[in-house]
Backbone as CSV, one residue per row, in Angstrom:
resi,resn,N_x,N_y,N_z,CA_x,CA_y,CA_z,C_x,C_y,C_z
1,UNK,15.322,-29.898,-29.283,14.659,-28.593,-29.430,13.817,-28.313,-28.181
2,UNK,13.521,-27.150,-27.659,12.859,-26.965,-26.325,11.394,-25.778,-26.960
3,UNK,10.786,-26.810,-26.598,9.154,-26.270,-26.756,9.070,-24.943,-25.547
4,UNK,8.366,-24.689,-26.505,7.967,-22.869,-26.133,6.556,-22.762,-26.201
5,UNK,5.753,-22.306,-24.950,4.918,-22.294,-24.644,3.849,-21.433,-25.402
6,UNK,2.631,-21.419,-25.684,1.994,-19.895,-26.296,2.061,-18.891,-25.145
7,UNK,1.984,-19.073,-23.836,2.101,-18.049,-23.282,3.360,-17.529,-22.790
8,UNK,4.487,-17.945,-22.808,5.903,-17.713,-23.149,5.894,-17.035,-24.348
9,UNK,5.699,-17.465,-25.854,5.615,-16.632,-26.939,4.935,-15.081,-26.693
10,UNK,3.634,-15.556,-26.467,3.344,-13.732,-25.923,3.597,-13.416,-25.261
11,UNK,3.990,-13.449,-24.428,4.628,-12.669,-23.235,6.311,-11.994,-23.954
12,UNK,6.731,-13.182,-24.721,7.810,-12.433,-25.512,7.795,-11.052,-26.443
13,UNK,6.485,-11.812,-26.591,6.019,-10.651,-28.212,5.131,-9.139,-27.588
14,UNK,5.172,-9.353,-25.945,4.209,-8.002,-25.494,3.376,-8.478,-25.973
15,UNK,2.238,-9.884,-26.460,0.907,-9.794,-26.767,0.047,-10.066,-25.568
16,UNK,-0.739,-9.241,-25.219,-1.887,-9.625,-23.984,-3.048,-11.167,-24.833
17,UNK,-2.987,-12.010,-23.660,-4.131,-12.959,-24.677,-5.548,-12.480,-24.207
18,UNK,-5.964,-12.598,-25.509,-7.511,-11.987,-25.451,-8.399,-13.214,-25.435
19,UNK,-9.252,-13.353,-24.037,-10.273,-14.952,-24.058,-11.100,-14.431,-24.436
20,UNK,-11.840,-15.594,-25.033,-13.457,-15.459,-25.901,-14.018,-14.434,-24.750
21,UNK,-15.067,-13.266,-25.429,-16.093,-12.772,-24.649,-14.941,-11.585,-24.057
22,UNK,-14.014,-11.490,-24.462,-13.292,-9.711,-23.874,-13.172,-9.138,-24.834
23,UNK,-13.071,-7.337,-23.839,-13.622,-6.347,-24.804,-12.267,-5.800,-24.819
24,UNK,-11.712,-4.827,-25.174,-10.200,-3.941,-25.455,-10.752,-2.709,-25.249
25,UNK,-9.824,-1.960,-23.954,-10.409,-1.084,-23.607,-8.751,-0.373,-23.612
26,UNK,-8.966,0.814,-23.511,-7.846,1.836,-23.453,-7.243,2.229,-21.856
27,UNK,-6.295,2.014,-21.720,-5.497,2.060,-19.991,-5.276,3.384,-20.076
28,UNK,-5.298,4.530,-19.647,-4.334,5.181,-19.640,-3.416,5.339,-17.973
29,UNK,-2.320,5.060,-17.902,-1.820,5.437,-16.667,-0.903,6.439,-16.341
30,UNK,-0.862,7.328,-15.193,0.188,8.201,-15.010,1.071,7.505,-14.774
31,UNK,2.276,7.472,-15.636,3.828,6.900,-15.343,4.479,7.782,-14.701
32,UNK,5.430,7.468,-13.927,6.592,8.205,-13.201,7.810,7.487,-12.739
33,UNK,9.456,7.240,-13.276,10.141,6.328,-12.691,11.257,7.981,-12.684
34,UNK,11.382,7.898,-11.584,12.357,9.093,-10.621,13.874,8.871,-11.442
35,UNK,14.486,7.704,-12.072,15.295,7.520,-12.622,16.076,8.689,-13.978
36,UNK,14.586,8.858,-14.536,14.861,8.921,-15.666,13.654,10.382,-16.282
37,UNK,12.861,10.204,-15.398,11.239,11.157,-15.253,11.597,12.823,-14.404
38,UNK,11.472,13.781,-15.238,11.667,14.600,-14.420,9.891,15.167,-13.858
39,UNK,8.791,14.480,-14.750,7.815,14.705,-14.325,7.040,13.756,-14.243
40,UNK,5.734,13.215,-14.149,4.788,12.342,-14.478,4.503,12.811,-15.973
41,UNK,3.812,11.430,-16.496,3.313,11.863,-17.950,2.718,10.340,-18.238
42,UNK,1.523,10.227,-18.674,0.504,9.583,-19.133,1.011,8.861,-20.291
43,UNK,0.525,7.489,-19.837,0.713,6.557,-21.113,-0.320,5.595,-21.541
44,UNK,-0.177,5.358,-22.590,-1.828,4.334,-23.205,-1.560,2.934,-23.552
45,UNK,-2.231,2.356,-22.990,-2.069,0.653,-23.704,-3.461,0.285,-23.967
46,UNK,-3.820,-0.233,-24.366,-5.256,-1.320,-25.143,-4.962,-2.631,-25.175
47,UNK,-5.845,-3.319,-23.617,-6.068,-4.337,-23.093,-7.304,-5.028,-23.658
48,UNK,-7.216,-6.374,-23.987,-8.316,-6.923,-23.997,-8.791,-7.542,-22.345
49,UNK,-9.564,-7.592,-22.322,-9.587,-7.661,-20.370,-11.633,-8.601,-20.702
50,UNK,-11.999,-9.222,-19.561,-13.195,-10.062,-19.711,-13.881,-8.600,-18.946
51,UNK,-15.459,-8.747,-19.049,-16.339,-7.538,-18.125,-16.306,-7.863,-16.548
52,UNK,-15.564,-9.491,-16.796,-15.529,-9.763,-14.840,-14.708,-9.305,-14.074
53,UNK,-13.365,-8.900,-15.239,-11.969,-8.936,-14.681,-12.181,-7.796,-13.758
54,UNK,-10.933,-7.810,-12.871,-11.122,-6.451,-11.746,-10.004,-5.550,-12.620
55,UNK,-9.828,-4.087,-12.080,-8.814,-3.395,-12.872,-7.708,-4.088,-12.210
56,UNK,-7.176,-4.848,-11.458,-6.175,-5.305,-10.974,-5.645,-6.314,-11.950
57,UNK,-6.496,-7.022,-12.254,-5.864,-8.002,-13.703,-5.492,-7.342,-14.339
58,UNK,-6.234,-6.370,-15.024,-5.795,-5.393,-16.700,-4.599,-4.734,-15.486
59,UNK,-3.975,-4.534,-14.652,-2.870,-3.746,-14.582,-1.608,-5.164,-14.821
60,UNK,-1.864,-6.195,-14.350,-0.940,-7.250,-13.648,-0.828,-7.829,-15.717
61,UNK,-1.769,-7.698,-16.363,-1.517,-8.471,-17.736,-0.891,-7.204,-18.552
62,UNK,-0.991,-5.889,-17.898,0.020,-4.913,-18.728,1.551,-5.272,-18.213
63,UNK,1.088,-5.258,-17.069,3.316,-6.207,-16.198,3.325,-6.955,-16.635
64,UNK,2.521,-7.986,-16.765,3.284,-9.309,-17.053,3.559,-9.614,-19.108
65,UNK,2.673,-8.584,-19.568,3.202,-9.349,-21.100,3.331,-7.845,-21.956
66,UNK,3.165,-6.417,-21.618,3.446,-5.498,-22.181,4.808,-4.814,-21.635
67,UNK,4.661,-4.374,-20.259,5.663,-3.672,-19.649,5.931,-4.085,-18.170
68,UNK,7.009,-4.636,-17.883,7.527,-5.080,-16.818,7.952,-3.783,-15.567
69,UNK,8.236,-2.933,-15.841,8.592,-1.638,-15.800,7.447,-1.825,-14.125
70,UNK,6.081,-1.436,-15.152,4.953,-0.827,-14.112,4.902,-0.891,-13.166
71,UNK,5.137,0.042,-12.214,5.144,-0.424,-10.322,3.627,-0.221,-9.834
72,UNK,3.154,-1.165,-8.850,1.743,-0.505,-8.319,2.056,-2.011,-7.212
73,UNK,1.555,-1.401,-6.211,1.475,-2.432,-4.882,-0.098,-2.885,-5.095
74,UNK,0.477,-4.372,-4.291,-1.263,-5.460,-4.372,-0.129,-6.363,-3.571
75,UNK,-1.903,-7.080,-2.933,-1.214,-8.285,-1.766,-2.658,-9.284,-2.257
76,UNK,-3.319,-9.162,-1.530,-4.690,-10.240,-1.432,-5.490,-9.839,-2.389
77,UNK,-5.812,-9.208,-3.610,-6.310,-9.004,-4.542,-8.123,-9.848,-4.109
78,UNK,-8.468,-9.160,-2.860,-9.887,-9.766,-2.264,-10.402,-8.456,-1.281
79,UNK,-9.573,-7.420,-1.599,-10.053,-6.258,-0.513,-9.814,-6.349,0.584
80,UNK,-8.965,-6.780,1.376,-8.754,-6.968,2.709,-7.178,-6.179,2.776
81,UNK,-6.251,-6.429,1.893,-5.612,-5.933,2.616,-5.109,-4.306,2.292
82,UNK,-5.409,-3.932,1.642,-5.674,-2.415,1.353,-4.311,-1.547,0.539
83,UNK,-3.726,-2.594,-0.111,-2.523,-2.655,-0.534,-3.071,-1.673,-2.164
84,UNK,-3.540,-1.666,-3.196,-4.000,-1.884,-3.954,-4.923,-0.002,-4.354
85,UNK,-4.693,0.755,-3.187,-5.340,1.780,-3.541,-5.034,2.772,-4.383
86,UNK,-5.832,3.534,-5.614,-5.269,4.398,-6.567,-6.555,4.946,-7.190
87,UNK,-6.248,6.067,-7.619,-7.488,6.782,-8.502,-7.601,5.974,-9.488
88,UNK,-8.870,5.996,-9.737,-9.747,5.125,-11.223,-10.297,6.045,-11.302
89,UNK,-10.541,6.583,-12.612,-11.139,7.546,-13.581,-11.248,8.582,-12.074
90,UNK,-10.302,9.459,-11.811,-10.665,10.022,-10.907,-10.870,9.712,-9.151
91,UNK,-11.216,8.754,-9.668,-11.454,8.338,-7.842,-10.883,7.338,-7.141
92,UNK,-10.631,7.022,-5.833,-9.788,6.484,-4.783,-10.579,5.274,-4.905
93,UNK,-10.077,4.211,-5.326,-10.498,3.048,-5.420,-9.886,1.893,-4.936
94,UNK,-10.043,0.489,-4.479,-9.172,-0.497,-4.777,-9.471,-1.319,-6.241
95,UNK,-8.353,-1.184,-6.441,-8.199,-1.828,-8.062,-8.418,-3.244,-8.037
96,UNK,-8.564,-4.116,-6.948,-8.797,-5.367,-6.632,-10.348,-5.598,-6.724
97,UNK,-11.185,-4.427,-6.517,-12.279,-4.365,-5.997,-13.696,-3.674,-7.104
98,UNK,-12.779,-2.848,-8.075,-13.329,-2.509,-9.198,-13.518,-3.366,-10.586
99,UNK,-14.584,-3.831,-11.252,-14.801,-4.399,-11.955,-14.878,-3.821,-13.655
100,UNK,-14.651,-4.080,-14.610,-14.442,-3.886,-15.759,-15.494,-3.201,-16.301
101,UNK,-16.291,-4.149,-16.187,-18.060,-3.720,-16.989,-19.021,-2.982,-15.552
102,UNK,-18.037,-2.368,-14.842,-18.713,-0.904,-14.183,-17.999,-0.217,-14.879
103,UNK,-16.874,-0.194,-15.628,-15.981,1.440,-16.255,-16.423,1.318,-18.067
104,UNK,-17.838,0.147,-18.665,-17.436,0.329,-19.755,-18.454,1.380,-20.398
105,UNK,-18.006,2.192,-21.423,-19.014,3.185,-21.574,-20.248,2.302,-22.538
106,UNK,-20.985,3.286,-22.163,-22.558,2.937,-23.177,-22.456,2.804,-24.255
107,UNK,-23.296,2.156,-25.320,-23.487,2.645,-26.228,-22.239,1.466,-27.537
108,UNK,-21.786,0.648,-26.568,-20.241,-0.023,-27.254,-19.296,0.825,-28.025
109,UNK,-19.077,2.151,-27.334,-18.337,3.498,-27.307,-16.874,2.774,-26.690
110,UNK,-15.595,3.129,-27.379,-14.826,2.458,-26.727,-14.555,2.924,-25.369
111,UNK,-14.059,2.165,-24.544,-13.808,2.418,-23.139,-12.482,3.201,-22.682
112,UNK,-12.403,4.165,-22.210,-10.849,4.613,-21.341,-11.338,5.086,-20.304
113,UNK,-9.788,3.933,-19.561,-9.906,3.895,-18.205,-8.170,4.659,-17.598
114,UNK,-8.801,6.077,-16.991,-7.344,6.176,-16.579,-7.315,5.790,-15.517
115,UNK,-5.753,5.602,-14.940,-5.421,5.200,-13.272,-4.288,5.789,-13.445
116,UNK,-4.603,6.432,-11.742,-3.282,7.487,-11.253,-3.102,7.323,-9.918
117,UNK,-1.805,7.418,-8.970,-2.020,7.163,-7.980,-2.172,7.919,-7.136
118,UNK,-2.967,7.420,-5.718,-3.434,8.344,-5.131,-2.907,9.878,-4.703
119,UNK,-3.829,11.082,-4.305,-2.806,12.093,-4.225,-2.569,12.341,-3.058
120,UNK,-1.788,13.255,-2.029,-1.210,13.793,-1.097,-0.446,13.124,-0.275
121,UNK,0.203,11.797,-1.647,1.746,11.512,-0.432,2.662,11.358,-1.686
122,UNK,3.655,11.440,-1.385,5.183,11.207,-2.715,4.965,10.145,-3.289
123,UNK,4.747,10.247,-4.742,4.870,9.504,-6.033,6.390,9.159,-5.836
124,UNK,6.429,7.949,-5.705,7.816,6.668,-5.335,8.432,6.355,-7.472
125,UNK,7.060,5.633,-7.578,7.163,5.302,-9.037,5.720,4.668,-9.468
126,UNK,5.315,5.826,-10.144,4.197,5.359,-10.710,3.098,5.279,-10.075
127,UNK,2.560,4.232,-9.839,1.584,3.942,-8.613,1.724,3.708,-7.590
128,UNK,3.007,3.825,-7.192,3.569,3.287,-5.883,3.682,4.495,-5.201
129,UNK,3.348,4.818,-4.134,3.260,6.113,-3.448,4.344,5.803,-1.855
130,UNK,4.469,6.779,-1.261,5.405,6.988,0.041,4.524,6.875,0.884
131,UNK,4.024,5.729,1.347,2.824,5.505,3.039,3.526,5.836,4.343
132,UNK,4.758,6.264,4.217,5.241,6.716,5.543,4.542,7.928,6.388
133,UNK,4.159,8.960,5.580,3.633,10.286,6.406,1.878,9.688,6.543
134,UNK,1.752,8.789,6.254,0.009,8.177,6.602,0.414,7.405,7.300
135,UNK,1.353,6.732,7.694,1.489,5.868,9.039,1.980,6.404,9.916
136,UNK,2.798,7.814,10.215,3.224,8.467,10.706,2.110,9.156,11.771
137,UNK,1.197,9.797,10.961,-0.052,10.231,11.284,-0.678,9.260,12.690
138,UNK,-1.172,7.814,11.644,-1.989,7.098,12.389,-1.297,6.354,13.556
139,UNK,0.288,6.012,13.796,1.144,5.676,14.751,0.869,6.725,16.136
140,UNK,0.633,8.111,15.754,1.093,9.140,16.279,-0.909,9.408,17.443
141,UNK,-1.669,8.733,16.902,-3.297,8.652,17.616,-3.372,7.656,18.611
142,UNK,-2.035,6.660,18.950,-2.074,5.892,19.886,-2.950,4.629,19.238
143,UNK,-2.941,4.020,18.602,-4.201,2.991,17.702,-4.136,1.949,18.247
144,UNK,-4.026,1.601,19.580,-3.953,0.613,20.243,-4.812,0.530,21.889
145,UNK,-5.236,-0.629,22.457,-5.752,-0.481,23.755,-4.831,-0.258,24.767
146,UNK,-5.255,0.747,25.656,-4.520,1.050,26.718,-5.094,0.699,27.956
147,UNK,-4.768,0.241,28.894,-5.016,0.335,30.331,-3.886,0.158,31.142
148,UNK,-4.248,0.857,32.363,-4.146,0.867,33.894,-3.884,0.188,34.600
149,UNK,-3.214,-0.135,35.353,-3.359,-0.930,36.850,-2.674,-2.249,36.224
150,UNK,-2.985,-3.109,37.585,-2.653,-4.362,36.967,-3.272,-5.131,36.148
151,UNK,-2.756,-6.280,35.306,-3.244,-7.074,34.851,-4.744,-7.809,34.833
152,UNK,-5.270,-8.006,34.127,-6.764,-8.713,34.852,-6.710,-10.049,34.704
153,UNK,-7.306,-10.762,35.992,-7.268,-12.032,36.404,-7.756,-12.551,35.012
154,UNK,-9.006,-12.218,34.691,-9.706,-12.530,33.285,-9.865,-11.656,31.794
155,UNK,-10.404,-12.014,30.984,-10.935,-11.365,29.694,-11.376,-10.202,30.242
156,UNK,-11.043,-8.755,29.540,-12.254,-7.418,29.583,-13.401,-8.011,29.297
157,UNK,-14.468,-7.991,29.707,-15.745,-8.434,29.389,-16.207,-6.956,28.942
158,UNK,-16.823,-7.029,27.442,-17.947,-6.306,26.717,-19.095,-6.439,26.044
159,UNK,-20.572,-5.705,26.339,-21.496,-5.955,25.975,-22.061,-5.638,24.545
160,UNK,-22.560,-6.280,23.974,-22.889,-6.174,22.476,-23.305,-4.763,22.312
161,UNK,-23.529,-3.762,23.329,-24.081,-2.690,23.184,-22.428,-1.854,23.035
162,UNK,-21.978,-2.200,23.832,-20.331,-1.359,23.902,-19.485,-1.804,22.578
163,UNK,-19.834,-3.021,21.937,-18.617,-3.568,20.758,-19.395,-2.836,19.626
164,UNK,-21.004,-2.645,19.534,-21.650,-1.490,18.681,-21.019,-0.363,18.623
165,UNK,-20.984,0.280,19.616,-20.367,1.329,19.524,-19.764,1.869,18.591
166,UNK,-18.534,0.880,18.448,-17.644,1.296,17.593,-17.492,0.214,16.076
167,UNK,-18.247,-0.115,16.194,-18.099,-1.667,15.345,-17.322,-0.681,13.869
168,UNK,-17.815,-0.014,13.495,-18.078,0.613,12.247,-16.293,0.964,11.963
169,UNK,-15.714,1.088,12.988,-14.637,2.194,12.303,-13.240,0.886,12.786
170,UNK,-13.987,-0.289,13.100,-13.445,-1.583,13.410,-12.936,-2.266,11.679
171,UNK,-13.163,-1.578,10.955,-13.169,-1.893,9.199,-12.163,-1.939,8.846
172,UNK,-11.772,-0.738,9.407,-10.432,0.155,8.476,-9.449,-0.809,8.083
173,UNK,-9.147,-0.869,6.912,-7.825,-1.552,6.618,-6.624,-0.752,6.389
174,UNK,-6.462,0.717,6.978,-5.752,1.266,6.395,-5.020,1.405,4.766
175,UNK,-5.712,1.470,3.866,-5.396,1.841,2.484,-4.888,2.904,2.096
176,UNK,-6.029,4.122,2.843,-5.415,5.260,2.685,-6.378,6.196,1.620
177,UNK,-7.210,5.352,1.247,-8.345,6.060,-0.100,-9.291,7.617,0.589
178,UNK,-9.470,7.315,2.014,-10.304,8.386,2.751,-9.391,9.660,2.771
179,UNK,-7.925,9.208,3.203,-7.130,10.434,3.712,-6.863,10.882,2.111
180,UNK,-6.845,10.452,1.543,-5.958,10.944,0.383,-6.999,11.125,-0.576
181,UNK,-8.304,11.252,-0.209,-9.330,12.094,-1.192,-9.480,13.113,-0.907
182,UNK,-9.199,13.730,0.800,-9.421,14.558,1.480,-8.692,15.831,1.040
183,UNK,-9.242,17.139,0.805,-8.743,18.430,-0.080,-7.717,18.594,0.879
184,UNK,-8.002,18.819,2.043,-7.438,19.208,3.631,-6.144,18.541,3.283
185,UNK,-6.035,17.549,3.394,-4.906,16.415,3.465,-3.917,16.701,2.250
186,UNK,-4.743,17.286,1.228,-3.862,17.402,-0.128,-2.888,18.416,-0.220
187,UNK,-3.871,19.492,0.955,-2.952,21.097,1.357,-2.277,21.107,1.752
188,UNK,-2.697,20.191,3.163,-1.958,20.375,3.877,-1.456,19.199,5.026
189,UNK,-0.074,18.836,4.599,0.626,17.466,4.700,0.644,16.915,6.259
190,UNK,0.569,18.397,7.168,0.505,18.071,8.749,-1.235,17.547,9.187
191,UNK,-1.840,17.614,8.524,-3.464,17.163,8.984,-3.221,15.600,9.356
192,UNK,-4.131,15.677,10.198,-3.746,14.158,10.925,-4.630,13.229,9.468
193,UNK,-5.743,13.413,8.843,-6.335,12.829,7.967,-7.621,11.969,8.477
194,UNK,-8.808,11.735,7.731,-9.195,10.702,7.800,-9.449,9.194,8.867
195,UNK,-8.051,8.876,8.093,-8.192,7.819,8.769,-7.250,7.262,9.601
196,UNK,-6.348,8.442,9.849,-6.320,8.485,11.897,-6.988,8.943,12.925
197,UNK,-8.318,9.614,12.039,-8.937,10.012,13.494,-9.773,8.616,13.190
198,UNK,-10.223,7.552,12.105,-11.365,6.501,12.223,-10.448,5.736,13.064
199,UNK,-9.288,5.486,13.546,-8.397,4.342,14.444,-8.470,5.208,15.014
200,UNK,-8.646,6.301,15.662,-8.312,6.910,17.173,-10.144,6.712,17.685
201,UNK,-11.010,6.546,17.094,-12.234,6.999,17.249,-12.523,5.263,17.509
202,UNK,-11.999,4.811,17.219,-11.848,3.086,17.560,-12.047,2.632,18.673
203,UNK,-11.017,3.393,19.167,-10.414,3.130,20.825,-11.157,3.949,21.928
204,UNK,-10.903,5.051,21.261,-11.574,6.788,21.784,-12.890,5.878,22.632
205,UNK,-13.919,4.859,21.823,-15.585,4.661,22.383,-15.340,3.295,22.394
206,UNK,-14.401,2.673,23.341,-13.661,1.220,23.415,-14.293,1.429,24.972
207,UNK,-15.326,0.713,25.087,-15.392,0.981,26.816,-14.360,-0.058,27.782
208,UNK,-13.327,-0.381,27.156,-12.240,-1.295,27.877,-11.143,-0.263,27.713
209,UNK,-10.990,0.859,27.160,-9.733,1.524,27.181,-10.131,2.756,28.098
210,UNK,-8.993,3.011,28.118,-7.949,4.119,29.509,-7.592,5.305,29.266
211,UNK,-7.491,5.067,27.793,-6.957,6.110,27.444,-6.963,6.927,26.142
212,UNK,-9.400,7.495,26.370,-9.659,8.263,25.758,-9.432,9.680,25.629
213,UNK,-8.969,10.148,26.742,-8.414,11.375,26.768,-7.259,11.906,26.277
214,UNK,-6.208,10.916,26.491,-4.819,11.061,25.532,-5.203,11.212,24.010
215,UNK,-5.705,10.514,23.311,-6.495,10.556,22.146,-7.192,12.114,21.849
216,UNK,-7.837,12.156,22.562,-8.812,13.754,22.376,-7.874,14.829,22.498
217,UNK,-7.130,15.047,23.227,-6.303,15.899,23.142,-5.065,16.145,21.956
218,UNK,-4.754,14.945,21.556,-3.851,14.927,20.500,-5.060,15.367,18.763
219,UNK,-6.329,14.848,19.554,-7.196,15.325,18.160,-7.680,16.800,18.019
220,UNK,-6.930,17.574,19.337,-7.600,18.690,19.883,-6.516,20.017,18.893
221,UNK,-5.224,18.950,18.494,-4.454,19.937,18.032,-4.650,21.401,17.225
222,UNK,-4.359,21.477,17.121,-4.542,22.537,15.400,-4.776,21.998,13.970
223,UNK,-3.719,20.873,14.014,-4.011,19.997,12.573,-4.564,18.553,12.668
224,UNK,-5.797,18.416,13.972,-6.419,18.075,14.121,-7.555,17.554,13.695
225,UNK,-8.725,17.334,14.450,-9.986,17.028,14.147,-11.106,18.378,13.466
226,UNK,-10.593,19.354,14.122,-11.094,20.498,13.671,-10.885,20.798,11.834
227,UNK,-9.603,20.665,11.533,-9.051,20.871,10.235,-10.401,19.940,9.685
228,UNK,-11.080,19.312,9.930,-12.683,18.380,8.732,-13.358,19.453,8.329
229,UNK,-13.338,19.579,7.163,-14.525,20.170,6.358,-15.533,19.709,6.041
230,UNK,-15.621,18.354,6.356,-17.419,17.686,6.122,-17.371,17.802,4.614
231,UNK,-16.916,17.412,3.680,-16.656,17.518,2.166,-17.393,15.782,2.325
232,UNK,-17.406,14.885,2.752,-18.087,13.594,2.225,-16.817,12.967,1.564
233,UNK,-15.674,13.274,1.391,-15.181,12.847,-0.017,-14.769,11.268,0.796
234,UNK,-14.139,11.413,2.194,-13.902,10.495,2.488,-14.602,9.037,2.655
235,UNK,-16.082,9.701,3.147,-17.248,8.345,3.327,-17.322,8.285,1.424
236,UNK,-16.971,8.845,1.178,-17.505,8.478,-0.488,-16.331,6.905,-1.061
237,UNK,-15.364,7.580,-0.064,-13.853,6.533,-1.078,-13.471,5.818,-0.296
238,UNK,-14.359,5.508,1.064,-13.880,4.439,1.560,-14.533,2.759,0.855
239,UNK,-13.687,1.991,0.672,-13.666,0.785,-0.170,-14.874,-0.373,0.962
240,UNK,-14.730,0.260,2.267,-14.806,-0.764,3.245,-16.460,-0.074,3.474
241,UNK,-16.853,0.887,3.261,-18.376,1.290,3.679,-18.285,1.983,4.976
242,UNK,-17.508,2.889,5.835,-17.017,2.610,6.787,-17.950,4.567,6.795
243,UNK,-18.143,5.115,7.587,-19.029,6.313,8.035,-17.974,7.421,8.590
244,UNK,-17.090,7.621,7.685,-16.285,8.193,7.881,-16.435,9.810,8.838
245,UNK,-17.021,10.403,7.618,-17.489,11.384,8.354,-18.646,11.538,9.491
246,UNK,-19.187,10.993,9.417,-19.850,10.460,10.863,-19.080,10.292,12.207
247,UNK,-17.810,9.068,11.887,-17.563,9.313,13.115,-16.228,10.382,13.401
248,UNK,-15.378,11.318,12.364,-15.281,12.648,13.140,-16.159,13.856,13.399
249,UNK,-17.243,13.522,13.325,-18.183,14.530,13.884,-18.212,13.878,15.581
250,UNK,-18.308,12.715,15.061,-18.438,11.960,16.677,-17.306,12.408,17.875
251,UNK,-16.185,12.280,17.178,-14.798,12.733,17.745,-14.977,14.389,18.240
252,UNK,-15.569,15.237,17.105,-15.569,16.176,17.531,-16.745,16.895,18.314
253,UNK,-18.200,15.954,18.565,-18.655,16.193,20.011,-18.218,15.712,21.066
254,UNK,-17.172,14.388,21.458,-16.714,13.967,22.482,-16.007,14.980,23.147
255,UNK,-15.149,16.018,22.294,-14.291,16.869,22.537,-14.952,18.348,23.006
256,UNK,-15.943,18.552,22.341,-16.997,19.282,22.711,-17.863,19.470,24.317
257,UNK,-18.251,18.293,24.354,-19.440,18.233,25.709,-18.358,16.759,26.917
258,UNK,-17.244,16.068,25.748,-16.402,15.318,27.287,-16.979,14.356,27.251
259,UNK,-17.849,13.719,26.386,-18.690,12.334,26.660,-18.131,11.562,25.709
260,UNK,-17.806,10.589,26.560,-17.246,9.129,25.666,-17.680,8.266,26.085
C-alpha cells in the first residue's frame, strides 16, 4: 500500500491547511484566461493565511491546493526582484512585500482582499500582464553608461558627492508599479512612463556619462517628460521608496535651464 501524505490528501481535496493562530480571509481576484474568457470577471476563495503571511503566500496556497489554473509572476519573494507587482485593494503593490495583518479589517470584521493586475499593459492571463511596451519604453532612454574616446587606463573615479546625486533612482527594480499607477500611462500607451524617465535620470546626473544630452532630448519628445502631471501616484506605489516625482521634475529643469 503507498502512504499518502496529509499534505498530498489536501492538496487533492482543494483543502488549504489552516496553522494554529490563522485567520480566513476572503481573496477576491480578477480572473482572465484568453482561452476561454471573453472578459475578466472576479472570483472568491477564503484562505486561512497567518497575520505574518505576505499576500504572496495566500496567492501561491490558492495554486498550490485550490486552483492550479492561477497565473501571477514571482521570483525572489524578498522585494528585489520586482517580478510580483499587482493591485491590492486598489493599489500597485508587491505581493511579496505586503503583509496580511496590514489588509485585516477592524473590529474582527471579516477581511476582503481583492487583487487585480496592474493596469495599462495587456492582461496575458490573470495577473500576468504583457511587460513588453514597459521595456520597450525603458530600452528606448538609453539605460546604460555611455562614453567617448578611448578606453581608460583606470576605474572612472567618483566622488561621494557625484554617486549622491543620483543614488535615489539607483533603486529601481523595474516592476512597473510607478508607470502603471500613472493616469497618463493608462491613456495613453505612447508616454514614456515613470519609470523610464527614473533610469534615464540615472545616467542623465552620472558625472561619468557622455551622454546626457541624447537622453534629454529623447525626454524632450511630445510623449515625453512633459506628458507628468505631478499626480504623486507614482512616488506613492513605488515599493522601493524611490522620489519619483522628484526626480522628473529634476529631468524637467535639466531640460529647462541645460544643467546637469
Amino acid at each position: 500500500m503507498t502512504a499518502i501524505s496529509e499534505d498530498t490528501t489536501q492538496r487533492l481535496s482543494g483543502q488549504i491547511p489552516a496553522p494554529e493562530g490563522s485567520v480566513t480571509i476572503t481573496v477576491k481576484i480578477l480572473r482572465f484566461n484568453p482561452e476561454v474568457d471573453t472578459e475578466a470577471h472576479w472570483e472568491s476563495y477564503d484562505v486561512p493565511a497567518l497575520p505574518t503571511d505576505r499576500v504572496l503566500n495566500v496567492l501561491m496556497s490558492i495554486k498550490n491546493y485550490v486552483d492550479g489554473t492561477l497565473s501571477f509572476r514571482r521570483s525572489c519573494a524578498h522585494g528585489i526582484c520586482g517580478s510580483d507587482a499587482m493591485q491590492i485593494n486598489g493599489i500597485n503593490r508587491l505581493a511579496c512585500k505586503v503583509l496580511v495583518k496590514d489588509l485585516l479589517a477592524k473590529d474582527g470584521k471579516q477581511t476582503t482582499v481583492t487583487i487585480a493586475p496592474i493596469k495599462g499593459l495587456p492582461t496575458m492571463k490573470d495577473l500576468y500582464v504583457d511587460m513588453e511596451p514597459f521595456f520597450e519604453a525603458y530600452r528606448a532612454v538609453k539605460p546604460y553608461l555611455i562614453a567617448y574616446g578611448n578606453e581608460p587606463t583606470r576605474e572612472r573615479i567618483q566622488s561621494q558627492a557625484d554617486r549622491e546625486r543620483f543614488d535615489d533612482t539607483t533603486k529601481c527594480i523595474l516592476c512597473a508599479a510607478c508607470t502603471s499607477s500613472c493616469p497618463v500611462y493608462w491613456n495613453d500607451g505612447s508616454y514614456f512612463g515613470p519609470a523610464a524617465i527614473v533610469n534615464a535620470h540615472r545616467f542623465i546626473f552620472d558625472s561619468r556619462d557622455e551622454g546626457s544630452e541624447e537622453r534629454l532630448d529623447i525626454l524632450n519628445d511630445a510623449e515625453g517628460v512633459w506628458r507628468c502631471r505631478t499626480t504623486f501616484n507614482c512616488t506613492d506605489a513605488c515599493p522601493r521608496g524611490i522620489q519619483v516625482t522628484k526626480a522628473i521634475q529634476e529631468v524637467k529643469r535639466a531640460l529647462l535651464f541645460k544643467r546637469v
